[in-house]
C-alpha positions as CSV (number, residue, x, y, z in Angstrom):
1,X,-39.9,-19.0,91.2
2,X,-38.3,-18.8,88.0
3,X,-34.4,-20.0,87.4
4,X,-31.4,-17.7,87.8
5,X,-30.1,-16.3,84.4
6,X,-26.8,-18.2,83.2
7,X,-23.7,-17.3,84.4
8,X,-22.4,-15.7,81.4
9,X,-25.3,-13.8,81.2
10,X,-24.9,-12.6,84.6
11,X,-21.6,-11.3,84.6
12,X,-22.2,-9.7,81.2
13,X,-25.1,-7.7,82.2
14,X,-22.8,-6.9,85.7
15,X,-19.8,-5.5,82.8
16,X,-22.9,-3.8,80.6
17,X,-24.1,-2.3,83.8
18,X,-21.0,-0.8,85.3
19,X,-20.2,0.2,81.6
20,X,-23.3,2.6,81.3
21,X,-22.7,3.9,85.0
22,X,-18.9,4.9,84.3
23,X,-20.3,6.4,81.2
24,X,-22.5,8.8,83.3
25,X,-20.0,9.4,85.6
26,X,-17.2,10.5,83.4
27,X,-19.7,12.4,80.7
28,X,-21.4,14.3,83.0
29,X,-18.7,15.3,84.9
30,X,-17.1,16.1,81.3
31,X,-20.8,17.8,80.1
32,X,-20.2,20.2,83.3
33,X,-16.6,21.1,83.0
34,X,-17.8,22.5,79.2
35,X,-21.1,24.2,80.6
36,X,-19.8,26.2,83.5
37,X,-16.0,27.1,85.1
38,X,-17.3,26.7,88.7
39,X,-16.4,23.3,90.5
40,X,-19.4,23.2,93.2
41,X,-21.9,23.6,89.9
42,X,-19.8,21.0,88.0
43,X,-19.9,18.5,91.3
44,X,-23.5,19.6,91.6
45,X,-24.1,18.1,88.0
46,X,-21.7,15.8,88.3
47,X,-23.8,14.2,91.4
48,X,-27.1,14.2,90.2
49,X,-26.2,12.4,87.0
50,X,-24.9,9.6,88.9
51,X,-28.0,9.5,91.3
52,X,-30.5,9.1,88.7
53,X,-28.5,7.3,86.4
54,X,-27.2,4.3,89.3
55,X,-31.1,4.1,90.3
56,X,-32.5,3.5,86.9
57,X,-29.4,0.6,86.3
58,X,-29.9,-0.8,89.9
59,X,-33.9,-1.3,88.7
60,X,-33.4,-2.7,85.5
61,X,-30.7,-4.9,85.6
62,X,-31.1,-5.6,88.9
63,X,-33.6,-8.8,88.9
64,X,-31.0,-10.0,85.5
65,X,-27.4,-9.7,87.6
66,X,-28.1,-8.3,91.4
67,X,-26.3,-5.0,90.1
68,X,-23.5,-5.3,92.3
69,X,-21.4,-2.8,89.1
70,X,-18.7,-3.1,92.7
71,X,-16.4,-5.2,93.5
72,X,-16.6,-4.5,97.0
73,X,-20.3,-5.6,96.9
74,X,-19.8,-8.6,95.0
75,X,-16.5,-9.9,97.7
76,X,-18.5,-9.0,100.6
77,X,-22.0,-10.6,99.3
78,X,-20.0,-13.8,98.6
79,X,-18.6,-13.7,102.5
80,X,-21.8,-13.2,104.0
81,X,-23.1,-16.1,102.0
82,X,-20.3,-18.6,101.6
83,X,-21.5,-20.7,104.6
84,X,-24.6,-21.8,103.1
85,X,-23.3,-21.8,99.4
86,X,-26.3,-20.7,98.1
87,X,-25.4,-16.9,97.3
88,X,-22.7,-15.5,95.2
89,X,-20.0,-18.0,95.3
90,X,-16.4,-18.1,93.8
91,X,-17.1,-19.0,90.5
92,X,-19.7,-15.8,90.5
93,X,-16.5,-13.9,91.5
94,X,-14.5,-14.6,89.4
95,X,-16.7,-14.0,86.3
96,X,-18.5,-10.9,88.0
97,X,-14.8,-8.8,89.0
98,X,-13.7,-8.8,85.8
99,X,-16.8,-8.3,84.1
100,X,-16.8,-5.3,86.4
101,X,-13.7,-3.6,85.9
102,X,-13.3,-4.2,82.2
103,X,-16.9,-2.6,82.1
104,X,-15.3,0.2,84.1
105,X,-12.5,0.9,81.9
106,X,-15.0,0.7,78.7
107,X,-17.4,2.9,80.4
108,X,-14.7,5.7,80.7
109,X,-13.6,5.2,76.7
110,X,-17.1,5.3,76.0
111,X,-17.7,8.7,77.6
112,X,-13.8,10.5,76.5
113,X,-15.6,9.3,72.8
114,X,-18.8,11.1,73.2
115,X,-16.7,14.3,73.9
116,X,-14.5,14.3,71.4
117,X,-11.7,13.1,74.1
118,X,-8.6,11.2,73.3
119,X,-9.6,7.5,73.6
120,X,-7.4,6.7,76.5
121,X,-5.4,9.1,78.1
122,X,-4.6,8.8,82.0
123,X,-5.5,11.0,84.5
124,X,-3.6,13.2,86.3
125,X,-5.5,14.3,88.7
126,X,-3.8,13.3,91.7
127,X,-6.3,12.3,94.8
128,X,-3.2,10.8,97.4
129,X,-3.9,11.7,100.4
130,X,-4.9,10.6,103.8
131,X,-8.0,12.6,104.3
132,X,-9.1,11.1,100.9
133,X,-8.6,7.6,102.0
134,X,-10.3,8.1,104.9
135,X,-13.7,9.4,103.3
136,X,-13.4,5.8,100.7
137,X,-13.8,3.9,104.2
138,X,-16.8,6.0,105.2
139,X,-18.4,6.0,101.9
140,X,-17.8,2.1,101.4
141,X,-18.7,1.3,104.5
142,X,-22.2,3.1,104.4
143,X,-22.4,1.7,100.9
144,X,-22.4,-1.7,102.3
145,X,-24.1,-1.0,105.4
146,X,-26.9,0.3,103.5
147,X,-27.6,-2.6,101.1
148,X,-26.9,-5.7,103.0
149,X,-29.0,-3.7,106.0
150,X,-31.8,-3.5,103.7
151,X,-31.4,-7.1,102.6
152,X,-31.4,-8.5,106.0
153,X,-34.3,-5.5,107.0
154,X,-36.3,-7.6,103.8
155,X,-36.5,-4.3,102.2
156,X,-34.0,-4.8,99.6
157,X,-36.9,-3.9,96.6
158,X,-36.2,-0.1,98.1
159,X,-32.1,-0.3,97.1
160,X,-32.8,1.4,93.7
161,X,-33.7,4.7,94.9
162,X,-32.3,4.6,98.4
163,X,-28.7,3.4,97.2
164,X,-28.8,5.9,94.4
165,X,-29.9,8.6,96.9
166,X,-27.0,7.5,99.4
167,X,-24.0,7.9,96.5
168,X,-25.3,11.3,96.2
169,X,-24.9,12.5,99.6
170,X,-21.5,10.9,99.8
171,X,-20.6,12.8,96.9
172,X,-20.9,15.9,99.1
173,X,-19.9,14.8,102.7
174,X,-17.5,12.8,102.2
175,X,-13.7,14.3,101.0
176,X,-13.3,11.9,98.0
177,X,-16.8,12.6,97.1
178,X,-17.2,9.0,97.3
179,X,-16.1,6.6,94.3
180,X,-17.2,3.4,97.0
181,X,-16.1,1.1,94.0
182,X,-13.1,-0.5,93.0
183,X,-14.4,-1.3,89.2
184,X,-15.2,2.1,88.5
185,X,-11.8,3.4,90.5
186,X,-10.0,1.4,87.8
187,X,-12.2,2.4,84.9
188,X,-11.8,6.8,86.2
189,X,-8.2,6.2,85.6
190,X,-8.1,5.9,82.1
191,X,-9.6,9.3,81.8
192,X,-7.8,12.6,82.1
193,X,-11.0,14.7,82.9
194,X,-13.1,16.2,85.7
195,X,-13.7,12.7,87.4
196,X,-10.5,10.9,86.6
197,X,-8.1,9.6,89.4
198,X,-4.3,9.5,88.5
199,X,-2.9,5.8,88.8
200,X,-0.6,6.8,91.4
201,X,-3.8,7.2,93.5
202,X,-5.4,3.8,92.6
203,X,-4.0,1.5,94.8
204,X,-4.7,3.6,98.3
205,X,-8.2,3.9,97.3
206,X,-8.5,0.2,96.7
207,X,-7.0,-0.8,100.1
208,X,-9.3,1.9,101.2
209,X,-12.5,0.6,100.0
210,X,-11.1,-3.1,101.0
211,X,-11.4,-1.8,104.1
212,X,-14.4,0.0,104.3
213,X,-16.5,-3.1,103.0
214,X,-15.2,-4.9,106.0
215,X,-16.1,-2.4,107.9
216,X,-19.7,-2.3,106.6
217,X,-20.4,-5.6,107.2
218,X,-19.1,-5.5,110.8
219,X,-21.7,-2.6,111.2
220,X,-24.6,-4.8,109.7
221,X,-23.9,-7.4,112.0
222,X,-23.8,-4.9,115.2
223,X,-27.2,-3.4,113.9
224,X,-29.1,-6.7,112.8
225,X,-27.0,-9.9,114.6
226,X,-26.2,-12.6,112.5
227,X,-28.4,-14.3,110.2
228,X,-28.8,-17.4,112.3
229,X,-28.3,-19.5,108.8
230,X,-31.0,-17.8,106.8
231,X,-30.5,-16.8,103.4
232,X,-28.3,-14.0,103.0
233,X,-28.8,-11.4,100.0
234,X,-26.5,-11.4,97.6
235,X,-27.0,-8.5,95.6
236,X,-28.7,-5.1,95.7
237,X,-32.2,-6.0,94.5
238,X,-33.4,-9.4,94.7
239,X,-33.0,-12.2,91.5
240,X,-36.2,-13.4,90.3
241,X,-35.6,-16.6,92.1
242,X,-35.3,-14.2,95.3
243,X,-38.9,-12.5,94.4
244,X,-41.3,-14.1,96.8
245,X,-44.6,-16.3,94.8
246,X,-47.5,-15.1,94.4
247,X,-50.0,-15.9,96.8
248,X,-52.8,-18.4,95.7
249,X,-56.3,-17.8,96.1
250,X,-58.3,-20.1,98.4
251,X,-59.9,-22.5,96.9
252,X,-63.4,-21.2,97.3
253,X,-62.5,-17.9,95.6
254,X,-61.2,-19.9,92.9
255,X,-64.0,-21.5,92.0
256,X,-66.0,-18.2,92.2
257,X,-63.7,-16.9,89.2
């Protein structure tokens, strides 16, 4: 098994990676507000950019970083893990989280620029209300439910499509059509468009997801008991040092080659 990239290297691919999925958040929802006037077409759009954009990140940075691009999966991957020490630990925090969220906030810039949009400019669309809180927790939690499940299922090489697939959905049943991530929360702020978030509304919808990651893992551990001290996943697809080697040949076939 090969070595873990560096740090640095890590956490920068984690801010490149939530950069480009901002991006494709905020620009398509901004390419469907100037295609059509009506709001279930531009969430329509809006949605599938997202799915197959988040699915081609989560495979190809995914063996680089993990692609957390979320907070909430980068704090709870470093609780499952912190009794062994041998997953995401503190220091990865702290260089991931910010990586994350200043990724977020460049994503959103990135995507107002393509449009011709002012650079930054808050939103202010206002999302404060209790429903909307509530559908964060939901989303979050079957977020986290779904990737640390798959982890400790061993089926953590399907995350790209089936975590892609599952922000989708949430986009449509859930009432905040499911932002699940504190980085790209932040990052929607600075962006006074179809997908923005007014600040005013940031902070609920952080507690909200805060929440809903803790609830996620309680429901992986009702669904799959404890790991018993195995390795927990830390991230959505498996490092290269997670891959599993190649099996050998036996000898006789060897020497037949």
């Amino acid at each position: 098994m090969s070595a873990p990239a560096p740090l640095l290297r890590r956490a920068t691919t984690e801010g490149l990676g939530t950069a480009a999925l901002v991006a494709v958040v905020v620009g398509s929802g901004i390419q469907a507000t100037e295609l059509t006037h009506d709001v279930g077409t531009r969430l329509l759009a809006n949605s599938l950019a997202t799915v197959f954009g988040l699915g081609v990140l989560i495979a190809l940075l995914g063996p680089v970083s993990g692609a957390h691009f979320n907070p909430a999966v980068t704090l709870a991957a470093w609780f499952t893990g912190r009794r062994t020490g041998e997953d995401t630990t503190l220091r990865d925090v702290a260089a991931y989280v910010p990586a994350q969220i200043a990724g977020a906030i460049t994503g959103a810039v990135l995507a107002d620029a393509m449009f011709g949009k002012p650079l930054v400019r808050l939103s202010s669309h206002d999302r404060f209300s209790g429903q909307l809180w509530l559908g964060e927790i939901v989303a979050t939690a079957g977020l986290v439910w779904l990737i640390f499940g798959l982890a400790r299922a061993g089926r953590g090489h399907l995350a790209p499509p089936l975590v892609a697939s599952y922000i989708g959905s949430a986009y449509w049943f859930t009432s905040s059509t499911s932002f699940a991530n504190p980085a790209v929360t932040i990052g929607r702020a600075f962006t006074d468009t179809f997908a923005g978030i007014a600040p005013t509304s940031v902070l609920p919808f952080l507690a909200a997801q805060v929440l809903g990651a803790a609830a996620g893992l309680g429901l992986v551990a009702l669904c799959f008991g404890r790991p018993d001290g195995e390795r927990e996943a830390e991230t959505v697809v498996p490092h290269e040092t997670q891959r599993p080697a190649a099996p050998t040949r036996p000898p006789e076939e060897s020497a037949l080659a």
